[in-house]
N, C-alpha and C positions, 0 to 999 in steps of 0.2 A: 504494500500500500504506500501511494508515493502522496505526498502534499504536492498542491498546486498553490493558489494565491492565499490559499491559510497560511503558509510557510511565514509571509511577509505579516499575519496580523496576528499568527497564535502566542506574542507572548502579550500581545495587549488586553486578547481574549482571557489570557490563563494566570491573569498576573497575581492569582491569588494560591496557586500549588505550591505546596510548602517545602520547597525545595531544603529545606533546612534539616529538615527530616528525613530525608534521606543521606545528606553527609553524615549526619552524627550516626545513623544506621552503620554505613559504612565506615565509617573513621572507629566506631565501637568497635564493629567483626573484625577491624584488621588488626586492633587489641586485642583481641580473645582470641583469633585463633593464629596468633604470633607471625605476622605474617611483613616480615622486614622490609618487603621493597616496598615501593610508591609508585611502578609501572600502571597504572592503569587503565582499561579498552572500556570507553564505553560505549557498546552495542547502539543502535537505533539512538543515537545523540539529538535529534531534532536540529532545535535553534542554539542548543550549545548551552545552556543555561545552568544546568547541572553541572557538566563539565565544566563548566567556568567556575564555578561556586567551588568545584573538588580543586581544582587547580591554583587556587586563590589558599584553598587549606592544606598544599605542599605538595599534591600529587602530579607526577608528570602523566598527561593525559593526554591520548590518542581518541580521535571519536571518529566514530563509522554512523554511516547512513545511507539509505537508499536516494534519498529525494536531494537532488543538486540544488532547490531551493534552501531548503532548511540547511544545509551547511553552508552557503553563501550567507547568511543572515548568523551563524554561526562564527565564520570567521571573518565577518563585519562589527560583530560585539568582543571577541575578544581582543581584535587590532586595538580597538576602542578600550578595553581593560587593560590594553598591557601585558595580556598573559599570552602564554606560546604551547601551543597546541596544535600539534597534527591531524590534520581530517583527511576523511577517506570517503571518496564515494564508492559503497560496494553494498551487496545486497548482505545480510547477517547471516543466511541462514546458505550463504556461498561463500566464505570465510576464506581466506587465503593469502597468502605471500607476505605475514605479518609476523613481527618476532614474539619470544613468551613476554607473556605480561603475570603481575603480579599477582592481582584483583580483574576480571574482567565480569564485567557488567550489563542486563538489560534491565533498566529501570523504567519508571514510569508509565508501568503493563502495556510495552512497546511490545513484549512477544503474544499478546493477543491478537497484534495483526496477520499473525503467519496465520495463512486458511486454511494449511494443512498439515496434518498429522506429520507427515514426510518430512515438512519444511522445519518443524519444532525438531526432531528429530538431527537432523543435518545441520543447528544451527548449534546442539548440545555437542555434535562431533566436531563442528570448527571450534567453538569452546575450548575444547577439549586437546585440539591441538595445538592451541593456542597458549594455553595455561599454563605457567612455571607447574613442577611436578608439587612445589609448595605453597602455590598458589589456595586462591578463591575464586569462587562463580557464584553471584547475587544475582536473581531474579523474580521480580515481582511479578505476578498478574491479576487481573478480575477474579474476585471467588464466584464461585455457581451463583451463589445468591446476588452479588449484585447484578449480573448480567441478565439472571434472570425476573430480579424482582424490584428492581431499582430502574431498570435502563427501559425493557421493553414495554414499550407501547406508554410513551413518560416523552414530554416536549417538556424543554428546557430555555429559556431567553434570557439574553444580555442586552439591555438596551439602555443608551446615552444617545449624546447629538451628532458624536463623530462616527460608530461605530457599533452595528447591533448585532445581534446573530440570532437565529430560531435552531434550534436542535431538537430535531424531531428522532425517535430511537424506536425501531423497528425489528420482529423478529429475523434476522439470516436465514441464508439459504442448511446453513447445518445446525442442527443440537449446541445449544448451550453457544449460542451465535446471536454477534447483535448490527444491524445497518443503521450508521448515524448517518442521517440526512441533514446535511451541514447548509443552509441558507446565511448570506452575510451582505450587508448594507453597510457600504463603506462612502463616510461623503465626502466629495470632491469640494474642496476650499474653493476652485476658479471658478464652475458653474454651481455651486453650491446646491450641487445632484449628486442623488446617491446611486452610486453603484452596485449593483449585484452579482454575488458570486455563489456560487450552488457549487457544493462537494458532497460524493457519496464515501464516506469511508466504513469498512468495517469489520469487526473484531468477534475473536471465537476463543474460547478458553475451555479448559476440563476440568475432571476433580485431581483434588490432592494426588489418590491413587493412583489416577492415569501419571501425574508428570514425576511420582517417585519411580515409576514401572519405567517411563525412559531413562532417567538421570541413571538407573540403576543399566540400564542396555547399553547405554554408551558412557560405562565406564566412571561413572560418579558414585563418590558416598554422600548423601546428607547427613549433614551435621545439624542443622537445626531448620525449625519452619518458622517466623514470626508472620503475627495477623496484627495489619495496621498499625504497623511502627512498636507495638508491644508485644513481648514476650508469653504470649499467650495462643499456644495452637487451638485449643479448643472455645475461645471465644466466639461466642451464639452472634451471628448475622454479619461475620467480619466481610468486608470487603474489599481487600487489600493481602494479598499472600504471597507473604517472602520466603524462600529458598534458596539455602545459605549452602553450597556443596565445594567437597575437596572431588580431589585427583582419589579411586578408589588403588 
């Protein structure tokens, strides 16, 4: 799933993910489970804003992504930060020609958008050979519940003078699949007309079970699962599932 003119307005749209909570996530795991270097890949990088934030808190950071916009807009903010960071356009789940890294990462339930079983699958093996042998693999996605009981058949709107959006969220074509029909009104300062931009993007995820059955296929041990930034697997209606794996 590639961005098109979202690339240019999703961090105006999103300016409220708490990015925060995800370094400390990660600055914590790479305490606990002793993890010396500060290599870091981050998978599906977007606009870079994560990365930028880990990079600001010490780690040298490489970011991949499929969408030439979103890393143009990436490393238009970090010229602008000062920080230095490597981008890649490649797709995540065709991994290749990169050296190990320490920590490598898909945040932000970026691997919801793989639509296929195959593609999740291949993205844990580039992982995989990607990964220092004492490395870490972080990745978040959708829980069943929110995709199923949060997102579908649920409009969502942001609306100001510059800049609105309609998010309308529809069942997918697979089980435990969601189509965000993206509508966006963006206004033009010279004729002071708003523009419209229409994107389909969308996202599929499984249960726990399913994604320990791969980590475990291709070569992972997990070490821990957190739900929504706390340390609690079995927390009722979580919406946010992290898996935290070594090299088995």
């Amino acid at each position: 799933m590639t961005y098109g003119r979202f690339a240019y307005l999703y961090d105006r749209l999103m300016s409220d993910v708490p990015y925060e909570k995800w370094v400390k996530l990660i600055a914590d795991a790479k305490e606990k489970y002793n993890i010396s270097g500060n290599h870091l890949l981050d998978l599906a990088c977007g606009t870079g804003e994560l990365s930028i934030s880990l990079a600001e808190r010490g780690f040298q950071v490489t970011g991949v992504d499929i969408s030439e916009d979103m890393l143009s807009v990436a490393q238009d903010k970090t010229n602008k930060k000062g920080q230095s960071i490597f981008y890649i356009e490649q797709d995540m789940s065709k991994l290749e020609g990169l050296p190990l890294f320490d920590i490598i990462g898909v945040f932000c339930d970026s691997l919801n958008y793989l639509q296929t079983e195959e593609e999740v699958i291949e993205t844990f093996k580039g992982v995989h050979r990607h990964l220092d042998e004492k490395g870490l693999f972080i990745f978040d996605v959708h829980s069943l519940y929110k995709m199923n009981e949060l997102f579908i058949d649920q409009t969502y709107a942001v609306n100001d003078e510059e800049l609105s959006l309609i998010w309308q969220c529809y069942p997918g074509e697979y089980e435990n699949s969601v189509e965000h029909d993206l509508t966006f009104f963006e206004l033009d300062e010279e004729s002071e007309m708003y523009n419209r931009y229409d994107e389909l993007h969308c996202q599929r995820t499984y249960s726990i079970d399913q994604y320990k059955k791969w980590l475990k296929k291709t070569d992972f041990c997990l070490v821990d699962i957190i739900v929504d930034f706390d340390e609690k697997e079995s927390k009722e209606n979580g919406e946010r599932i992290f898996f935290l794996c070594q090299k088995a």
